[in-house]
Every structure is written in structure tokens, then in C-alpha cells.
C-alpha positions in Angstrom: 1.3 -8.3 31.3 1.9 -4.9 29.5 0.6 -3.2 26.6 4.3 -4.7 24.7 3.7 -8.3 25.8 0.0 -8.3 24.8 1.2 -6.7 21.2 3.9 -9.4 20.7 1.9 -12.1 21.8 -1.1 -11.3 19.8 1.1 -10.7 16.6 3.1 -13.6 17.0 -0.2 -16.0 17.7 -1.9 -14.5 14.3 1.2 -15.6 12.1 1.1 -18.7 13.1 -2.6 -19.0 13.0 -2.3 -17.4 9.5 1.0 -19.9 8.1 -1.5 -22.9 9.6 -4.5 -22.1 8.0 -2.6 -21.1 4.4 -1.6 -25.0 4.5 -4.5 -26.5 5.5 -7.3 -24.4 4.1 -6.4 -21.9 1.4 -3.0 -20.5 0.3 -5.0 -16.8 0.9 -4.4 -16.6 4.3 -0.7 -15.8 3.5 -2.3 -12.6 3.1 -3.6 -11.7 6.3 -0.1 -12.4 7.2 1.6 -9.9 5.2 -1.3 -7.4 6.6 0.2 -8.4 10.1 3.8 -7.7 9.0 2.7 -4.3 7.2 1.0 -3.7 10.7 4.0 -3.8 12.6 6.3 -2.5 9.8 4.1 0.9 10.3 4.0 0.8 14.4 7.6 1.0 14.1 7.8 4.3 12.6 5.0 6.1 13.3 4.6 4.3 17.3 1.0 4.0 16.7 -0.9 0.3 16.6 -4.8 0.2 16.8 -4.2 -3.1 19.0 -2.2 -1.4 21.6 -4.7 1.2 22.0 -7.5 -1.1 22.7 -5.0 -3.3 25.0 -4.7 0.2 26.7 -8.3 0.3 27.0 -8.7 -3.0 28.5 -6.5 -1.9 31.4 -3.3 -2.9 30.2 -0.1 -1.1 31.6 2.9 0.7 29.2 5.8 -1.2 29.8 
């Protein structure tokens, strides 16, 4: 798996976490889900994600 994968799957696995918990818990979660999509938003422009440089840490390749 590279550093790409790990981002995508990790982003895409939060949203959903996020969407499930804003219906069952509290409607507030839908804010840690706009933090995600600021998050990614920003890695677009400036290439620079905190998660991809701990996945490079744990050994993860750049794909």
C-alpha cells in the first residue's frame, strides 16, 4: 500500500465514520467532516497532509 492509498483510505473511512455517527449520536459530527474536507481541500494546493507524513513515517512508500 502507498502513502496515496493509506491517505484515501483513511479519509474516505472518517467520512463515513463522521456521516454515521452525525445520525446516530449528534448532528456535530457533520463537523469533523467538513474539517476532513478542508483537510484535503488544502493538500491539494499546498501538497502537504500531516497524515501522509506520519504514513511516511510508518514506512509507507510514495506512489
Amino acid at each position: 500500500m502507498t502513502v496515496n492509498d493509506a491517505l484515501r483510505l483513511m479519509a474516505g473511512a472518517f467520512i463515513l465514520l463522521s456521516l454515521a455517527l452525525s445520525q446516530y449520536h449528534s448532528p456535530n459530527w457533520l463537523w469533523f467532516t467538513g474539517f476532513i474536507g478542508l483537510n484535503l481541500l488544502q493538500s491539494a494546493f499546498s501538497k502537504w497532509c500531516p497524515a501522509m507524513f506520519i504514513f511516511k513515517k510508518m514506512g509507507l512508500k510514495e506512489g
